[in-house]
MIMI-557482 format. One record per residue (C-alpha): x, y, z; residue in three letters. Coordinates in nm, 3 decimals. Each point is the difference from the previous one (the first is absolute). Layout:
+---------+---------+---------+--------+
:      xx :      yy :      zz : residu :
+---------+---------+---------+--------+
:       X :       Y :       Z :    ALA :
...
+---------+---------+---------+--------+
end
This chain:
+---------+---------+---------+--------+
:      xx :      yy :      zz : residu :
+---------+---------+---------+--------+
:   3.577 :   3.459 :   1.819 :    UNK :
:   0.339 :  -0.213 :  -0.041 :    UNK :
:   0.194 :   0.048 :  -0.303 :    UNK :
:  -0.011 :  -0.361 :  -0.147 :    UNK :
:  -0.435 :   0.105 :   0.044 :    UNK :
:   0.055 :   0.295 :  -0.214 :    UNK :
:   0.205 :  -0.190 :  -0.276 :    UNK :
:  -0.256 :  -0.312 :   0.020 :    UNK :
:  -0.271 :   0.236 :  -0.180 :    UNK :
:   0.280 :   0.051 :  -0.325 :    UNK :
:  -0.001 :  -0.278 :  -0.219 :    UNK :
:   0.349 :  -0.071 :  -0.063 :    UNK :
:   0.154 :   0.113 :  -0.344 :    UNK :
:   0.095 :  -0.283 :  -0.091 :    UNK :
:  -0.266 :  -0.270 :   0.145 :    UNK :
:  -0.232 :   0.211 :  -0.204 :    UNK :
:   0.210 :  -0.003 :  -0.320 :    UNK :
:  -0.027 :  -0.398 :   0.018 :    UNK :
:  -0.311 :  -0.034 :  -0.219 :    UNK :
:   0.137 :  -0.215 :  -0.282 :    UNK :
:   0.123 :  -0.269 :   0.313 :    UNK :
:  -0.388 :   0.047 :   0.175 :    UNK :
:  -0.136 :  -0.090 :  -0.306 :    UNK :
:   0.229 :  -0.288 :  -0.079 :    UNK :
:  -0.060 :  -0.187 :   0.342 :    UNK :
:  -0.385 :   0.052 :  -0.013 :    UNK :
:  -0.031 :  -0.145 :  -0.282 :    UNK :
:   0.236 :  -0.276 :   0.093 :    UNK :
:  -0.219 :  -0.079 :   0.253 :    UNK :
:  -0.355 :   0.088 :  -0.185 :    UNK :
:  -0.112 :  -0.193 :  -0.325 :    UNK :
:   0.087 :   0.155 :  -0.285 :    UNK :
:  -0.206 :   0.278 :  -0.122 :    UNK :
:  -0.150 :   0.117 :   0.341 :    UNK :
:   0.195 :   0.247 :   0.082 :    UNK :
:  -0.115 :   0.335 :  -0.106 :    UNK :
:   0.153 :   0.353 :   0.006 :    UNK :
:   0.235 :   0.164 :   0.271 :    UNK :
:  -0.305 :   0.117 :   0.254 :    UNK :
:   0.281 :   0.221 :   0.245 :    UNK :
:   0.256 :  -0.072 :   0.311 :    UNK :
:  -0.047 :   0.061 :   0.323 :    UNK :
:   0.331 :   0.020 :   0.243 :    UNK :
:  -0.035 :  -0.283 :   0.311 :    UNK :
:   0.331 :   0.130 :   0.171 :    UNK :
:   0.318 :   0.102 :   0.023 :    UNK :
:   0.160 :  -0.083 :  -0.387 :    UNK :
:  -0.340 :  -0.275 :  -0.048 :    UNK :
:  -0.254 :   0.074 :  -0.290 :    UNK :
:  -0.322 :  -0.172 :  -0.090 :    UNK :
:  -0.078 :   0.009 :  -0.404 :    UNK :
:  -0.382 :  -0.079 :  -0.096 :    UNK :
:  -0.074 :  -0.137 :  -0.325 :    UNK :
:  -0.359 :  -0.056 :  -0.135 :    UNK :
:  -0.160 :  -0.322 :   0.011 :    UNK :
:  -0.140 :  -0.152 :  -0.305 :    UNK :
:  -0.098 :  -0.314 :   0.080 :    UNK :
:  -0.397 :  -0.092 :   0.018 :    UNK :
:  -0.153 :  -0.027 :   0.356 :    UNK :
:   0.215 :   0.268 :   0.141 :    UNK :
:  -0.103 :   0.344 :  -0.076 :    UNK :
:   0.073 :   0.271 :   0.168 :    UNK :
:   0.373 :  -0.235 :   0.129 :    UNK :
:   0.345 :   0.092 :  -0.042 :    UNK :
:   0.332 :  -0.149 :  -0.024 :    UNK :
:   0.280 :   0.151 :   0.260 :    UNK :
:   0.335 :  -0.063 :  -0.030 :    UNK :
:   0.217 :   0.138 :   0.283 :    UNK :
:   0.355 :   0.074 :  -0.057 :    UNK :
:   0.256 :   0.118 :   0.240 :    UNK :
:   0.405 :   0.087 :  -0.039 :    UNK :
:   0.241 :  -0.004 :   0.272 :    UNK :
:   0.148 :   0.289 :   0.178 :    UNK :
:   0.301 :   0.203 :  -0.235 :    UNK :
:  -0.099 :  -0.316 :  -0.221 :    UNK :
:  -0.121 :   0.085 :  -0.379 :    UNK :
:  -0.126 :  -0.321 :  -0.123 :    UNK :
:  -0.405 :  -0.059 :   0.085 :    UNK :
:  -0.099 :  -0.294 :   0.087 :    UNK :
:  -0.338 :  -0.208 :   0.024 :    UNK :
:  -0.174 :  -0.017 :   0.307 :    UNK :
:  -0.330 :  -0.184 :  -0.082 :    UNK :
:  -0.312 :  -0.005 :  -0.244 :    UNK :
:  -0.357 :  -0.047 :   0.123 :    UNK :
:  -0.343 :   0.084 :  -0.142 :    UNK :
:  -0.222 :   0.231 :   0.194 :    UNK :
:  -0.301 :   0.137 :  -0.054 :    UNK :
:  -0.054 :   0.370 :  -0.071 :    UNK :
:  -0.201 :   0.246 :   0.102 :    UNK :
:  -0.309 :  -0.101 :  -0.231 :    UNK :
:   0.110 :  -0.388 :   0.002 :    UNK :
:  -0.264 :  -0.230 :   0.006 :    UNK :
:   0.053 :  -0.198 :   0.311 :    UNK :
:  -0.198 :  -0.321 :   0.113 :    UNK :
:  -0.261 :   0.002 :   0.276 :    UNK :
:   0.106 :   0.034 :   0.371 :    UNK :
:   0.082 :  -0.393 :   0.139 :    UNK :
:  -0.332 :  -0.181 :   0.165 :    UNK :
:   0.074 :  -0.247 :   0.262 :    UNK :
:  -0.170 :  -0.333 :  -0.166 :    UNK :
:  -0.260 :  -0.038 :   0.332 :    UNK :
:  -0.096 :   0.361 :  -0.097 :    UNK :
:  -0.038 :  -0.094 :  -0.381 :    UNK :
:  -0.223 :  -0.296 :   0.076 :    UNK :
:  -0.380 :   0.033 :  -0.118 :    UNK :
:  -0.242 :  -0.261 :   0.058 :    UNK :
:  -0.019 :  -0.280 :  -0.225 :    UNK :
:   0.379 :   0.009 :  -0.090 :    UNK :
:   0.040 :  -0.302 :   0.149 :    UNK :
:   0.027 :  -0.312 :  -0.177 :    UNK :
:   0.074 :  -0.361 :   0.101 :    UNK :
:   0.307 :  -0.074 :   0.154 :    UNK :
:   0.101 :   0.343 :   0.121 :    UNK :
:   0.090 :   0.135 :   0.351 :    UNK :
:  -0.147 :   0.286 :   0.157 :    UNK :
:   0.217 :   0.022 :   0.375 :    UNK :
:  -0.219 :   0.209 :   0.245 :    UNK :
:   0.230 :   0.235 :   0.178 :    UNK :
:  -0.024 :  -0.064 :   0.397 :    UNK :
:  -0.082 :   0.383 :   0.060 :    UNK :
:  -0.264 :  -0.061 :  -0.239 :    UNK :
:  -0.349 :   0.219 :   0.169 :    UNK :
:  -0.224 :  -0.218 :  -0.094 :    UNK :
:   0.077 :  -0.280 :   0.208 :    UNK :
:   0.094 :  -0.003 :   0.341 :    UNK :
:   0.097 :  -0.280 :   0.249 :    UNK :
:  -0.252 :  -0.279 :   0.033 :    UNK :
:  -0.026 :  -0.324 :   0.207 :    UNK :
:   0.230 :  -0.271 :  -0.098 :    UNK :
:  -0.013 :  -0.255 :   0.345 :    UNK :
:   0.377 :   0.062 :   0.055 :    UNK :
:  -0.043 :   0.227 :   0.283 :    UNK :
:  -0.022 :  -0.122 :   0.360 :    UNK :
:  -0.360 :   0.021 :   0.161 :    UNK :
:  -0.055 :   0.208 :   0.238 :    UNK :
:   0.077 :  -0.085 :   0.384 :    UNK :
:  -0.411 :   0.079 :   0.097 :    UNK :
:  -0.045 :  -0.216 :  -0.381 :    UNK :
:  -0.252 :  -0.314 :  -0.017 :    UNK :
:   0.264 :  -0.189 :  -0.146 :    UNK :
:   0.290 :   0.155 :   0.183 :    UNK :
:   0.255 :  -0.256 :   0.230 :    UNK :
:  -0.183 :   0.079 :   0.281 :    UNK :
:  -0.347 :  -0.011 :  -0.065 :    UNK :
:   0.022 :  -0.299 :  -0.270 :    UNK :
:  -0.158 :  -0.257 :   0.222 :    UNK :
:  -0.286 :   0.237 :   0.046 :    UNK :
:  -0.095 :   0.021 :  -0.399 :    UNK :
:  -0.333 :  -0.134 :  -0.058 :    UNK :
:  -0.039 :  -0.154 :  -0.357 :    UNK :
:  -0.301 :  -0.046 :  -0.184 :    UNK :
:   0.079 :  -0.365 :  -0.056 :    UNK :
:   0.098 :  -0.052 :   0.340 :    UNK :
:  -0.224 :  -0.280 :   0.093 :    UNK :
:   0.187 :  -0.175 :  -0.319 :    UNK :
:   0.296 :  -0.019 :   0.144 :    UNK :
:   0.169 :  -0.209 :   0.213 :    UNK :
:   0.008 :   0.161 :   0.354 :    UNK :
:  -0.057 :   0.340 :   0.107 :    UNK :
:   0.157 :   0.288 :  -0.173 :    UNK :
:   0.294 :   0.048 :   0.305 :    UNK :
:   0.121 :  -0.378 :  -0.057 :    UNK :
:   0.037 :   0.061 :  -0.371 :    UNK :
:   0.381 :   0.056 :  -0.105 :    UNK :
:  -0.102 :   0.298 :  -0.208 :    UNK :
:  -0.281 :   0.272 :  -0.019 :    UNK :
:  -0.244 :  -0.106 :  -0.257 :    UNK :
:   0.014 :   0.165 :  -0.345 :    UNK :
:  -0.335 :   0.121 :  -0.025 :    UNK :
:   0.050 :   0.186 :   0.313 :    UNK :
:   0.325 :   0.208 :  -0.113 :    UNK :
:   0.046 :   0.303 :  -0.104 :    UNK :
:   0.157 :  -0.072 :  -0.342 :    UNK :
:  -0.270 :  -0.257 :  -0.079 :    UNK :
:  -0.231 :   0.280 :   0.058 :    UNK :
:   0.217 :   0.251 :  -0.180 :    UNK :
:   0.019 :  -0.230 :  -0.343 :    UNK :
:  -0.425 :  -0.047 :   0.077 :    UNK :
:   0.011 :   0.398 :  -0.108 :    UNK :
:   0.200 :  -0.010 :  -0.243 :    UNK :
:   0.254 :   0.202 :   0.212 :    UNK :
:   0.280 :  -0.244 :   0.038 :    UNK :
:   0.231 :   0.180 :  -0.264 :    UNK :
:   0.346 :   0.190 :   0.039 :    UNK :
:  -0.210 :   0.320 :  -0.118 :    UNK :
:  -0.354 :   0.081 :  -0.027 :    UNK :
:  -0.195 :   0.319 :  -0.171 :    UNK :
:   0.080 :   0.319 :   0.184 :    UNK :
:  -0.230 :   0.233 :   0.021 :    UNK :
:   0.151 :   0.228 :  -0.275 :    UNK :
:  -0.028 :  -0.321 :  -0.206 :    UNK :
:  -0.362 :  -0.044 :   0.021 :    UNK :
:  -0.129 :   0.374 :  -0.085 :    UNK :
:   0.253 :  -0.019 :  -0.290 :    UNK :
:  -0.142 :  -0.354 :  -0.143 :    UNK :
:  -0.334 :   0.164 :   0.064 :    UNK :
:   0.066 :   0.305 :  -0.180 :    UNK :
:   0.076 :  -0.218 :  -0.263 :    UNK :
:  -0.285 :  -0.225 :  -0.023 :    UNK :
:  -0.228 :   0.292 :   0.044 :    UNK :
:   0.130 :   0.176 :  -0.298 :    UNK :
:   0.000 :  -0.308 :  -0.200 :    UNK :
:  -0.333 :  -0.124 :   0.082 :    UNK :
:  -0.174 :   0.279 :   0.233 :    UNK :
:  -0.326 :   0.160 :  -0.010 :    UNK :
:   0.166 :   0.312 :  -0.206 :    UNK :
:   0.083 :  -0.215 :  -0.299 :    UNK :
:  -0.220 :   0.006 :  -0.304 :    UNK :
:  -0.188 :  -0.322 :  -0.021 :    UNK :
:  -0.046 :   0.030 :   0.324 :    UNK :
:  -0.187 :   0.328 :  -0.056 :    UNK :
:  -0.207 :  -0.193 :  -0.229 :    UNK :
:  -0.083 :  -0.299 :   0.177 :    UNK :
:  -0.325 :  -0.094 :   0.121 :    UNK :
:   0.107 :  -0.081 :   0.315 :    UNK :
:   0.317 :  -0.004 :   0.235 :    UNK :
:   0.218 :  -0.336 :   0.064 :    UNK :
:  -0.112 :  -0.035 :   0.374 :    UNK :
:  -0.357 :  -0.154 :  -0.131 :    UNK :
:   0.103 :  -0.196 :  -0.264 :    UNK :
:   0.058 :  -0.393 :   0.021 :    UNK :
:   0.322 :  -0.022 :  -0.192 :    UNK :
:   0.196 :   0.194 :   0.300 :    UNK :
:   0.200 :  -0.271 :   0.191 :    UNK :
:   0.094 :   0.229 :   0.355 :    UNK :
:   0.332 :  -0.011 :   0.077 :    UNK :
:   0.149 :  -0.040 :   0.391 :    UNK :
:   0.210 :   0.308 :   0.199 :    UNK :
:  -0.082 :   0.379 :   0.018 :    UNK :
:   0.035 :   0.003 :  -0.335 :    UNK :
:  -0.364 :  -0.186 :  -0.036 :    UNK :
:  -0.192 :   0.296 :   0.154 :    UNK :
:   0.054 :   0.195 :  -0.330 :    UNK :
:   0.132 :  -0.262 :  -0.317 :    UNK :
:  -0.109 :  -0.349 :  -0.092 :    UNK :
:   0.103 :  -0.233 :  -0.349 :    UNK :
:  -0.247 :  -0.022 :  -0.273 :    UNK :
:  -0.082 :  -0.338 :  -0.116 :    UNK :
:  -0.188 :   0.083 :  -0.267 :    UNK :
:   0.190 :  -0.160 :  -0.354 :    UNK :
:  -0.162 :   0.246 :  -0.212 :    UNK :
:   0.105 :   0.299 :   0.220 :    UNK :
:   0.254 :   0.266 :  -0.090 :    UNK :
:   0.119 :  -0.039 :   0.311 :    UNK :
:   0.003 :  -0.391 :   0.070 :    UNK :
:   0.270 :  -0.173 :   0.245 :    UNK :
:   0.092 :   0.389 :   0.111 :    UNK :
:  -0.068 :   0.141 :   0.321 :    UNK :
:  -0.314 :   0.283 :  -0.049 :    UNK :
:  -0.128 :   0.222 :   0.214 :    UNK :
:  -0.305 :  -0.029 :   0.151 :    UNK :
:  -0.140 :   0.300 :  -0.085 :    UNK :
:   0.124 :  -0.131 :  -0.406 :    UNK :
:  -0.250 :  -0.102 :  -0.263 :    UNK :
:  -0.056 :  -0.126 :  -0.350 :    UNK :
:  -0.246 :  -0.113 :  -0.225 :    UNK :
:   0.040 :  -0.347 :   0.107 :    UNK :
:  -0.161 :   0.035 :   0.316 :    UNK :
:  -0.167 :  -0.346 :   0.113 :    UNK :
:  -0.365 :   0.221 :   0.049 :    UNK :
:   0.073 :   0.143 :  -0.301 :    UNK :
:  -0.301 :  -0.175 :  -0.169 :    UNK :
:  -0.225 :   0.011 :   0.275 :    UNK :
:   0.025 :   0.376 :   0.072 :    UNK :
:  -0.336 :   0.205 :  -0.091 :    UNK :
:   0.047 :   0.123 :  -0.400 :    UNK :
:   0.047 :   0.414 :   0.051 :    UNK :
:  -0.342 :   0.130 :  -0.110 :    UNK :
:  -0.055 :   0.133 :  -0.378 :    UNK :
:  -0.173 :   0.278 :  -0.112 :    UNK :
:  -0.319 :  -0.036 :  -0.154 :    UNK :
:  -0.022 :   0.006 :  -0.446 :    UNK :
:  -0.075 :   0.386 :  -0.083 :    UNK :
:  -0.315 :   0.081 :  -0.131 :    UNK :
:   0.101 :   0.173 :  -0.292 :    UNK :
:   0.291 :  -0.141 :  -0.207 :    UNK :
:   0.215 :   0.328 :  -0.035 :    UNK :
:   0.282 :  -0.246 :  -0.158 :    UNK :
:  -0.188 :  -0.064 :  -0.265 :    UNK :
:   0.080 :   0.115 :  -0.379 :    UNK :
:  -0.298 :  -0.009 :  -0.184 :    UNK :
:   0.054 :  -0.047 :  -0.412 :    UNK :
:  -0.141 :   0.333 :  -0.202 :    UNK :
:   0.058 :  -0.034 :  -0.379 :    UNK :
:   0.097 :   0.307 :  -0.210 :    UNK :
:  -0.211 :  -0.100 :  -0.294 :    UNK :
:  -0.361 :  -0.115 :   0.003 :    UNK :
:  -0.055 :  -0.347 :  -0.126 :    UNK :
:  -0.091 :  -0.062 :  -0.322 :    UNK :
:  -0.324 :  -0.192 :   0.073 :    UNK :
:  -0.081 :   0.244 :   0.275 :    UNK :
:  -0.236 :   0.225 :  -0.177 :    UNK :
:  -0.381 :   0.006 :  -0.140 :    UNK :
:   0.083 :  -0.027 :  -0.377 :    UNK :
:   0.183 :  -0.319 :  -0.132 :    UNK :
:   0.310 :   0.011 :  -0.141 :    UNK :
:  -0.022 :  -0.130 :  -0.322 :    UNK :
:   0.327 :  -0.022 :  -0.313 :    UNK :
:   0.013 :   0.199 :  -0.317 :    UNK :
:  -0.113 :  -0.297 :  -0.182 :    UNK :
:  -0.283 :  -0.061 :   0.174 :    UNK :
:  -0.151 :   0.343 :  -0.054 :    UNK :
:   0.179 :   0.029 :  -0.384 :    UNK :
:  -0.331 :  -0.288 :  -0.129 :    UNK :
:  -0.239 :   0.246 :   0.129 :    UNK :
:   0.091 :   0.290 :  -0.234 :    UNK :
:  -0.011 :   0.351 :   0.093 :    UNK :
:  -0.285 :   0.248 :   0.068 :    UNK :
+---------+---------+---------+--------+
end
């Protein structure tokens, strides 16, 4: 361990000593009444001292101002070095930083904004766009262009060989942008399971109203089938009145707007019970008044017949 290492760890005497000029250029630089009481020094180096002061100021607890002061060798004046505010030990700091593609949620898009798709992105992958050169052993390669056969051949004028170019309906790209696949990028497969996974938690068989439906999306009329691999398993509901209208369901969804749903056989009910155990019957406390044998008759009544 080197000498100017061993002094390092001692604060210097007088760095230390220079509270009152700490304190002064902290709050300087702080508004006033945020800075709080002398929290210790800590030595940087050779003849360099860091003072902390408390930090009163709302929206940073737990922070601290540091002032670090230095003097020059044999010198005995201290001077300022800098003053920064750093958080402490139990400061409260903000969240980590989130990349804004990581921080997007569905439906936080709104007109007019951009969402770049990075070109590593996994799920796309490189599609067919028509700018690549056919094949040598292609139908609509140099070599074997007077040999195309077009649908509308016997339209045109001449046989396919005298024609100055291969017909369109015969290329490749014109059958390419027929599928749909004449695009820079297309769905990779990593794409499709994860839209999948999505539709099928949004509208799968394991959602609620589809546990209570009367019967699953592939029989109802409302389901307009949709084209790819993707059409095996999901479909778009039609159906206006539908939780889930203009969104792609699954087929094994369901909902209570089924288009059999009034057609299906009622689910049988039980027949009336015999005996009505739900029943309260009425049992007064008292007897009624014109219940028993005798009449009731008043006091005056019986007071015009005398006594026996």
């Amino acid at each position: 361990m080197s000498a100017a290492t061993t002094r390092s760890r001692t604060p210097d005497r007088l760095c230390a000593e220079a509270v009152d000029l700490a304190r002064a250029a902290a709050e300087e630089a702080a508004a006033p009444g945020v800075v709080g009481e002398h929290a210790g020094a800590v030595s940087e180096g050779d003849r360099v001292v860091t003072h902390f002061f408390e930090c009163k100021e709302l929206g940073y607890r737990g922070w601290r101002w540091a002032v670090t002061v230095a003097r020059a060798s044999r010198a005995k004046v201290v001077t300022l070095d800098e003053v920064v505010l750093l958080p402490g030990p139990d400061a409260l700091l903000a969240p980590e930083w989130v990349p804004w593609s990581e921080r997007l949620r569905p439906g936080d898009m709104g007109p007019g904004d951009l969402l770049p798709t990075e070109a590593d992105d996994l799920r796309l992958e490189p599609g067919y766009s028509g700018e690549d050169e056919p094949f040598p052993s292609s139908a609509v390669s140099e070599d074997m262009a007077e040999l195309a056969e077009a649908e509308d051949a016997e339209m045109t004028a001449g046989t396919p060989s005298n024609l100055p170019v291969a017909p369109a309906r015969g290329t490749i790209a014109a059958i390419a942008e027929e599928l749909g696949m004449r695009r820079a990028r297309v769905l990779s497969r990593y794409g499709l399971h994860s839209a999948a996974d999505r539709w099928e938690e949004a509208f799968g068989s394991k959602t609620p109203m589809a546990q209570a439906a009367p019967a699953t999306c592939v029989s109802c009329g409302f389901l307009t089938p949709i084209g790819g691999s993707l059409g095996q398993a999901f479909g778009i509901c039609a159906n206006e009145f539908a939780p889930a209208d203009g969104r792609v369901v699954s087929l094994a969804y369901g909902c209570g707007g089924h288009s059999e749903a009034a057609v299906m056989p009622k689910p049988p009910r039980p027949a009336p019970p015999v005996i009505d155990e739900t029943k309260v019957d009425a049992f007064p406390l008292r007897p009624a008044a014109d219940s028993g044998s005798v009449p009731t008759v008043t006091d005056e009544d019986s007071a015009e017949l005398g006594h026996s």
